[in-house]
C-alpha positions as a printed NumPy array, in Angstrom:
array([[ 29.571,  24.496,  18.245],
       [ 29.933,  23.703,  21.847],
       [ 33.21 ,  24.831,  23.921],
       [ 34.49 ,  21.099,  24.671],
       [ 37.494,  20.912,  27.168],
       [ 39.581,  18.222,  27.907],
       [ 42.545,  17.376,  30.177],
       [ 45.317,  14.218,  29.343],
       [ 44.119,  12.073,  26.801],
       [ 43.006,   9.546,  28.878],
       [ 40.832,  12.172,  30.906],
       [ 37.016,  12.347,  30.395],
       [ 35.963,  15.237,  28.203],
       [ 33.635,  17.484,  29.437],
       [ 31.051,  20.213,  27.873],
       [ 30.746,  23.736,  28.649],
       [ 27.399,  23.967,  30.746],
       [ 26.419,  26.826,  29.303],
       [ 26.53 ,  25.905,  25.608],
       [ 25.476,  22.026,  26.02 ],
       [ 24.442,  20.096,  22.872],
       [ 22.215,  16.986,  23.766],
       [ 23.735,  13.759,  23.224],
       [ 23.261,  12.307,  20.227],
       [ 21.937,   8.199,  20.65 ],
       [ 23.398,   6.187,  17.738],
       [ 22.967,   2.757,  16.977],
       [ 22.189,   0.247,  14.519],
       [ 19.109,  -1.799,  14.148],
       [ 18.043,  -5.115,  13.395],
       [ 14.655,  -6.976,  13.674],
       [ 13.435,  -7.429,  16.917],
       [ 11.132,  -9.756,  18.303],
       [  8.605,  -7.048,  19.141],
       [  8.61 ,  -3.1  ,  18.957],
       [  8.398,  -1.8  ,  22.583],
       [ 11.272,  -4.517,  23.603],
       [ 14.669,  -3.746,  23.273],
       [ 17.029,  -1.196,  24.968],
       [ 16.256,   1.315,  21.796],
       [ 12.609,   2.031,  23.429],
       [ 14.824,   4.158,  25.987],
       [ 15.26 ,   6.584,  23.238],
       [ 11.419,   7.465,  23.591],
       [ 11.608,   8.597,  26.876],
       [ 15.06 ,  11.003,  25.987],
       [ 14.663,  14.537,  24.539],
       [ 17.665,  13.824,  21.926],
       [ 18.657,  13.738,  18.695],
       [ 18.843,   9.941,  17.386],
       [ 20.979,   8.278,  14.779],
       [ 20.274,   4.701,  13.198],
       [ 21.66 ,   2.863,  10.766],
       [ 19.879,  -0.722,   9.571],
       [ 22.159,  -3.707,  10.737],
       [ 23.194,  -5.542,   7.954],
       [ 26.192,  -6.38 ,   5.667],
       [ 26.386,  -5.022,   1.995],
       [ 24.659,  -8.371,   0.199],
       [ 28.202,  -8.998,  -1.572],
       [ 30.811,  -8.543,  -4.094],
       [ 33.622,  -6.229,  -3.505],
       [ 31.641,  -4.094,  -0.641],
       [ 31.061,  -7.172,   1.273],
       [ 34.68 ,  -8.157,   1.372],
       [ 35.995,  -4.97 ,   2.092],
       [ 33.5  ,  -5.067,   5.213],
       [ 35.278,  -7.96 ,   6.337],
       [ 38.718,  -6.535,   6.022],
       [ 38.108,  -3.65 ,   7.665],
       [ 36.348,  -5.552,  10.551],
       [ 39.41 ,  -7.521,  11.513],
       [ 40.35 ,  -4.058,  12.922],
       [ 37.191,  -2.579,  14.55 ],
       [ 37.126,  -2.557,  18.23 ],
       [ 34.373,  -4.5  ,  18.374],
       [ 34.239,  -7.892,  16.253],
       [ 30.489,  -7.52 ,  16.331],
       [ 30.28 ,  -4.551,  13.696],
       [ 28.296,  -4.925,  10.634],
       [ 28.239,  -2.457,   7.694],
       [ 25.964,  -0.687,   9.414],
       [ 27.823,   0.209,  12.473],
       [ 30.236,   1.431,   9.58 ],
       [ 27.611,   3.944,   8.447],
       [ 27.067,   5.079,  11.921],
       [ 30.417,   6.418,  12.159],
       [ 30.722,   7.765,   9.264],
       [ 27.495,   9.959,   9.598],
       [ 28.573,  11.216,  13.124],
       [ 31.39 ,  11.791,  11.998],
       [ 30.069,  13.859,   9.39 ],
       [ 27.727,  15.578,  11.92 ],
       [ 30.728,  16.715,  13.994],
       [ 32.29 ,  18.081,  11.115],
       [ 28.906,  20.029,  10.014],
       [ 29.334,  21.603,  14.058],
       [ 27.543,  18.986,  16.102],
       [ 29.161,  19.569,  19.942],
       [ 27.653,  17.099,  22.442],
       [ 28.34 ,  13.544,  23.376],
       [ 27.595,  10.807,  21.246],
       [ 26.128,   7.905,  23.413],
       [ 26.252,   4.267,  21.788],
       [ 23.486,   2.665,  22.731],
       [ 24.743,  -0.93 ,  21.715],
       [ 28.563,   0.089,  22.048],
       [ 29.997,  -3.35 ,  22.519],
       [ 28.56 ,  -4.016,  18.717],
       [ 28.915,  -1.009,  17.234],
       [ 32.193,   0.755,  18.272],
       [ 34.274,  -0.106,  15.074],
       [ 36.917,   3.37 ,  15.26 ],
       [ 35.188,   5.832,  17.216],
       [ 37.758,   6.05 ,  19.785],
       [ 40.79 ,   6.325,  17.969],
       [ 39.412,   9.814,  16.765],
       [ 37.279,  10.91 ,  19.703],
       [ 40.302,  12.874,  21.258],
       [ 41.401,  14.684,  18.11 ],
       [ 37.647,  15.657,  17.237],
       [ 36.883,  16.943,  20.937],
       [ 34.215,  14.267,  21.071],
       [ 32.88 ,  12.296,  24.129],
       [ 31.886,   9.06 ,  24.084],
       [ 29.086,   7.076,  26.01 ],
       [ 28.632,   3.629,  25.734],
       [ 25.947,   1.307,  26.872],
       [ 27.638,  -2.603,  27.205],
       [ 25.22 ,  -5.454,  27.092],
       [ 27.094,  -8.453,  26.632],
       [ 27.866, -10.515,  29.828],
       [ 31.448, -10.359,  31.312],
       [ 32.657, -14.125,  30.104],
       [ 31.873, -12.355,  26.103],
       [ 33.38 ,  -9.169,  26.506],
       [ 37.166, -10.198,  26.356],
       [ 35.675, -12.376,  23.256],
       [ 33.736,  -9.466,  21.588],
       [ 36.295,  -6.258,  22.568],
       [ 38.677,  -6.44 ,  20.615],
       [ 40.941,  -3.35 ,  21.528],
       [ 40.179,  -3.259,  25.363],
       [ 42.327,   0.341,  24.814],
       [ 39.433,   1.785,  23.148],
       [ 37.547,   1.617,  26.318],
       [ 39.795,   4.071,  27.941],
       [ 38.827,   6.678,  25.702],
       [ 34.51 ,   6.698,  27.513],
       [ 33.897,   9.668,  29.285],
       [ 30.844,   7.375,  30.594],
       [ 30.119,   3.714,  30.664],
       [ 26.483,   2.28 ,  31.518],
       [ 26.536,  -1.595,  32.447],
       [ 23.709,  -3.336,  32.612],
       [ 24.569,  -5.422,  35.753],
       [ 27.03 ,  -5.28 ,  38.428],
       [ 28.53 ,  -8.585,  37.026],
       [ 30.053,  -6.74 ,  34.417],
       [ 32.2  ,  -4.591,  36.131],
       [ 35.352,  -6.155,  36.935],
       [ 35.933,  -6.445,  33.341],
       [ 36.565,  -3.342,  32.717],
       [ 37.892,  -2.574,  35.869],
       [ 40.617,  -4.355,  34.622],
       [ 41.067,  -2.476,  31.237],
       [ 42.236,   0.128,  33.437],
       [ 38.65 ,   2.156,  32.981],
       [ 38.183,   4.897,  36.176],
       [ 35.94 ,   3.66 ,  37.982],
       [ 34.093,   6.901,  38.219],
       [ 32.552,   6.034,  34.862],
       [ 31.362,   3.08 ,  35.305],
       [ 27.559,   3.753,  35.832],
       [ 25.213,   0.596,  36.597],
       [ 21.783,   1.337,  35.17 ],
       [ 19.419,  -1.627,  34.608],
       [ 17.608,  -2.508,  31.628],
       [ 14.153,  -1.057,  31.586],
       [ 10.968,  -2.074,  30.467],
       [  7.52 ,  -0.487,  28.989],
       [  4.68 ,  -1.65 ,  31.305],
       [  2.274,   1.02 ,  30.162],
       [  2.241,  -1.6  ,  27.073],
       [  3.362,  -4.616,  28.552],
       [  0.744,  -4.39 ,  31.64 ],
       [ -1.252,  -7.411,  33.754],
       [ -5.092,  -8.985,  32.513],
       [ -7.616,  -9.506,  34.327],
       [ -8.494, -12.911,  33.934],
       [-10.034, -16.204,  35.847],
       [ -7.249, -18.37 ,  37.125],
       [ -6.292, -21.504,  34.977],
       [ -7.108, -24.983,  36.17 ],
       [ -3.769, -26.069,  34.119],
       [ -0.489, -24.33 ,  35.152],
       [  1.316, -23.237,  31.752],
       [  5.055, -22.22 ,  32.098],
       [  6.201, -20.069,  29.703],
       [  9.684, -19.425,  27.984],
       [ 10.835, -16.807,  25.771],
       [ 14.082, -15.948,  23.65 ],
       [ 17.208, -17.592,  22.387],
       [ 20.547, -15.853,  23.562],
       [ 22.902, -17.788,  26.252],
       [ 19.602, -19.728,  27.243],
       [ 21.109, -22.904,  28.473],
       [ 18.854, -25.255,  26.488],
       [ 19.694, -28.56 ,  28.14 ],
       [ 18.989, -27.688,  31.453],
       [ 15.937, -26.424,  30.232],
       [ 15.238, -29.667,  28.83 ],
       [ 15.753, -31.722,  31.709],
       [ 13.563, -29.91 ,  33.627],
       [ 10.176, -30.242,  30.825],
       [ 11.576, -33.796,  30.914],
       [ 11.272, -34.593,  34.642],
       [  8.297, -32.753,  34.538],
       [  6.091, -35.61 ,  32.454],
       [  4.891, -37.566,  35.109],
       [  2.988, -33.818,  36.044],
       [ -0.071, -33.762,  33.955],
       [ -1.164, -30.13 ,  34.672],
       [  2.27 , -28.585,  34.119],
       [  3.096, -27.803,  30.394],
       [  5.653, -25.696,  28.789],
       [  5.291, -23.456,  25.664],
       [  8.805, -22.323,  24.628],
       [  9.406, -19.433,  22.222],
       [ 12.616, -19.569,  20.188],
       [ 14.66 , -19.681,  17.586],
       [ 13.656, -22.196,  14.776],
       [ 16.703, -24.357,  15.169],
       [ 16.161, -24.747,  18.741],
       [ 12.855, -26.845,  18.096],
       [ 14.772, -30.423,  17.841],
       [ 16.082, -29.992,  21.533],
       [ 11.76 , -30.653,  22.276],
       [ 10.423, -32.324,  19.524],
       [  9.57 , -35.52 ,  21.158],
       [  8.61 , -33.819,  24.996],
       [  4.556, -34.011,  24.817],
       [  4.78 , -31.529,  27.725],
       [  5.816, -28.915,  25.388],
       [  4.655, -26.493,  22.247],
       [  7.557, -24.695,  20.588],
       [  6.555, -21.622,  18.729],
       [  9.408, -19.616,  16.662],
       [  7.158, -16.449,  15.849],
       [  4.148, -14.76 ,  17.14 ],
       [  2.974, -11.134,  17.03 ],
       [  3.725,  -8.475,  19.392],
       [ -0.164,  -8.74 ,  20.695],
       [  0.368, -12.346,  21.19 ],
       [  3.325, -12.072,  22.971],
       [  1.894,  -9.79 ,  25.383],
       [ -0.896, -12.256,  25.98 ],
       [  0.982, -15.213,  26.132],
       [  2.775, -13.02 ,  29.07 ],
       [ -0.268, -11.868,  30.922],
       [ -1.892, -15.724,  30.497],
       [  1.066, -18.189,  31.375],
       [  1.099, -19.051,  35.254],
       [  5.094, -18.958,  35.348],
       [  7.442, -17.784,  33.58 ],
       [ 10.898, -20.139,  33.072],
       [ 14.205, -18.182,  32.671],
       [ 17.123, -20.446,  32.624],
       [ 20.019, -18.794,  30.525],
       [ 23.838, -19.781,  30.344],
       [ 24.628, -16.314,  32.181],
       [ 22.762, -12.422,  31.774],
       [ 23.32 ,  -9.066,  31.911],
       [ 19.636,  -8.05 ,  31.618],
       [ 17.204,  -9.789,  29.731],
       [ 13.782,  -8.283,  27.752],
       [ 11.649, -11.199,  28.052],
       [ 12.085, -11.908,  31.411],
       [ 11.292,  -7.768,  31.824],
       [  8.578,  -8.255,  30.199],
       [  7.193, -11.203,  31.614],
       [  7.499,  -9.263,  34.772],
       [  5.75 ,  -6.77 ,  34.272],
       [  2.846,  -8.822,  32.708],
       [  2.596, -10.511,  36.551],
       [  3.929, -13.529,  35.749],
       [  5.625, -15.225,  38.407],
       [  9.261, -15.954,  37.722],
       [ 10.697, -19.543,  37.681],
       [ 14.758, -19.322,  37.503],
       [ 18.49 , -19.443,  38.609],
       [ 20.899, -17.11 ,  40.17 ],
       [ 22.845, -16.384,  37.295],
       [ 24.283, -13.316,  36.539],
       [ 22.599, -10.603,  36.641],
       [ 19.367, -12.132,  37.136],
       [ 19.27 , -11.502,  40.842],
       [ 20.07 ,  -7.776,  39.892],
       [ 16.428,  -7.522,  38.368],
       [ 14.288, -10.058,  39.805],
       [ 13.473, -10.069,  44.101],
       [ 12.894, -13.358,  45.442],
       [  9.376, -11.9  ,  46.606],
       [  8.437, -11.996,  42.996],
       [ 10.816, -15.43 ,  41.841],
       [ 12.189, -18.53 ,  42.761],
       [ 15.26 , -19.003,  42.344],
       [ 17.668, -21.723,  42.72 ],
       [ 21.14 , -22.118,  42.478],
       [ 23.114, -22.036,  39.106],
       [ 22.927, -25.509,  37.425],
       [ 20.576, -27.139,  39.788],
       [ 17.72 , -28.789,  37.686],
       [ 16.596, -30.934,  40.473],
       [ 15.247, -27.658,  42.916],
       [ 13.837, -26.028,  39.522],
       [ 11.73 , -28.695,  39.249],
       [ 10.832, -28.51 ,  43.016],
       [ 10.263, -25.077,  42.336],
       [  7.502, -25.47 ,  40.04 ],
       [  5.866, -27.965,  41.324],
       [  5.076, -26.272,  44.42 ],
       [  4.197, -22.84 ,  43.108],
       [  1.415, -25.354,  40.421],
       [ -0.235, -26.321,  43.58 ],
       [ -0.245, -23.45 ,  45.621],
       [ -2.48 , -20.647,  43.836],
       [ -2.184, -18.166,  46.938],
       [  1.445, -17.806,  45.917],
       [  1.171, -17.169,  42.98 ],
       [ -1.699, -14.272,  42.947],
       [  1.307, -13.565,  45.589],
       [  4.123, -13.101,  43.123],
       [  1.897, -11.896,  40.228],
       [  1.613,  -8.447,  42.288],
       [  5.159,  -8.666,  43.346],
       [  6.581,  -9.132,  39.892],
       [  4.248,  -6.211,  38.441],
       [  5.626,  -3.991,  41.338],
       [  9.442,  -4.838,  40.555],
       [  8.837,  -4.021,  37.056],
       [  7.692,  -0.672,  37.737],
       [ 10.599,  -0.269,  39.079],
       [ 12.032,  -0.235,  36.143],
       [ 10.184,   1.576,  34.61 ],
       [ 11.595,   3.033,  31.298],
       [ 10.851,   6.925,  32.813],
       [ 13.122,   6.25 ,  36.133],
       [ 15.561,   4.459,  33.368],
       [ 15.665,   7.841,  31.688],
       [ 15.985,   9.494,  34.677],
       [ 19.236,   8.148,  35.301],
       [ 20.13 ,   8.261,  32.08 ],
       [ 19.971,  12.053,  31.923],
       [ 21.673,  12.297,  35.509],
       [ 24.829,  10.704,  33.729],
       [ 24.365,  12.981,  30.667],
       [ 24.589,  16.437,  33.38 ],
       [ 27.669,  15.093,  35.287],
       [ 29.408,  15.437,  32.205],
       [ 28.356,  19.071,  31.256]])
């Protein structure tokens, strides 16, 4: 077992370099849209032992209503039964002599009691936070337990002052953006279209009336259309738009070409961190249509998107109709938005992934 030294309780614990265990990645899973999105695909591109649990709930009966009990108390109110198992497997794993740092990849959905035990079992903790900073006070629900990280990876700068003000050192807060795979999400060849098709992708904190209002005022302009990809119940916000085709599934190979074949890509969400689809749009060239919101700026350069202020429907709609009728820009931004995504690339992600990993041994 690895020597594992630590200072006051509230002091990050560190490994002996000489006897360093990788860091374990643990988190649970549920379906995903497609299986090279998702912050999981990091794991690929980490030489380290991984532990995943499926996310779900026992179906019911007693089980089930335990799981609720016990989640009034977790520290996130996110867990689900399997964030449960997760625990109680590392756990086990520490017990059976596993010494490095366990590193949540999903921790602000999967921390349920961790922390109240990492000091007593010599245990460092890393935890990746996704959620943006107006959910966190919503979804942590012992803002203590983030005291207890030896290292915290946000996903944009906008998160930061939340924790900041949990009393977390600053020294481990670690920004490192979201990354994507552009070996399999990559550009097409193709002739370019005589109609300009806007494509829009995903569900979470996408601010559906705006995006509305926008397909709306956009009748009147014949060659602009609008495919949306979302959640079922979403479909009744476009139902009667004939500018628009709402899709709730397709398969990954679609996706992809739905990526590399749309002329823009719309991303208008309530607020971000980071955000796979518009990654992935990216890095399929497709120019990016959207709003400085969040984190978006973070991961998108205004050589490769136009962006408009938060809220303001009226230059969106500007915004696309100039980049439909000027096809210099956007062979322009194609290239640019393929560069930025290599950028973020899921090796350099890893990269400074590991870098975090060595400060602590």
């Amino acid at each position: 077992m690895a020597c594992i030294t630590s200072g006051a309780l509230n002091a990050p614990l560190r490994m002996s370099s000489d006897d360093f265990d990788s860091p374990l990645l643990a988190w649970s899973q549920d379906d995903i849209l497609a299986h090279r999105s998702g912050y999981h695909v990091l794991a690929d591109y980490l030489d380290c032992p991984r532990l995943v649990t499926r996310r779900c709930d026992p179906p019911g009966g007693l089980a089930l209503l335990q799981t609720r009990i016990v989640r009034r108390f977790t520290a996130s109110r996110w867990c689900a039964g399997g964030s449960f198992d997760l625990e109680k497997e590392i756990r086990r794993r520490v017990v059976a002599g596993f010494g490095g740092p366990v590193h949540f990849l999903w921790c602000d959905r999967d921390l349920a009691f961790l922390d109240l035990l990492s000091h007593f079992m010599r245990l460092p903790l890393i935890g990746t936070f996704h959620q943006c900073v107006d959910d966190l006070p919503r979804v942590i629900r012992r803002p203590s337990a983030l005291r207890q990280f030896a290292a915290m990876i946000l996903m944009s700068e906008t998160q930061r002052s939340y924790f900041l003000q949990q009393g977390v050192d600053p020294q481990r807060l670690h920004v490192v953006l979201h990354g994507v795979d552009v070996d399999h999400f990559h550009t097409a060849y193709r002739e370019p279209p005589n109609d300009f098709d806007v494509l829009s992708v995903g569900g979470t904190r996408r601010h559906y009336a705006q995006m509305r209002a926008v397909m709306e005022a956009c009748l009147p302009d014949r060659k602009i259309r609008f495919r949306v990809l979302g959640p079922e119940d979403r479909a009744q916000h476009f139902r009667d738009l004939s500018n628009v085709t709402y899709q709730s599934r397709v398969s990954d190979d679609e996706l992809r070409h739905l990526y590399q074949s749309c002329a823009a890509f719309l991303h208008l969400p309530e607020n971000a961190t980071a955000n796979n689809a518009l990654l992935e749009a990216m890095a399929c060239g497709a120019p990016v249509v959207s709003q400085r919101v969040g984190g978006v700026p973070e991961y998108v350069h205004e050589d490769a998107a136009l962006l408009s202020p938060s809220g303001d429907t009226a230059t969106t709609v500007q915004q696309l109709r100039c980049l439909a009728a000027d096809r210099a820009l956007q062979a322009t931004m194609r290239h640019a938005a393929r560069r930025q995504a290599i950028t973020l690339d899921w090796r350099r992600v890893a990269e400074k992934t590991r870098e975090i990993y060595r400060q602590l041994s």
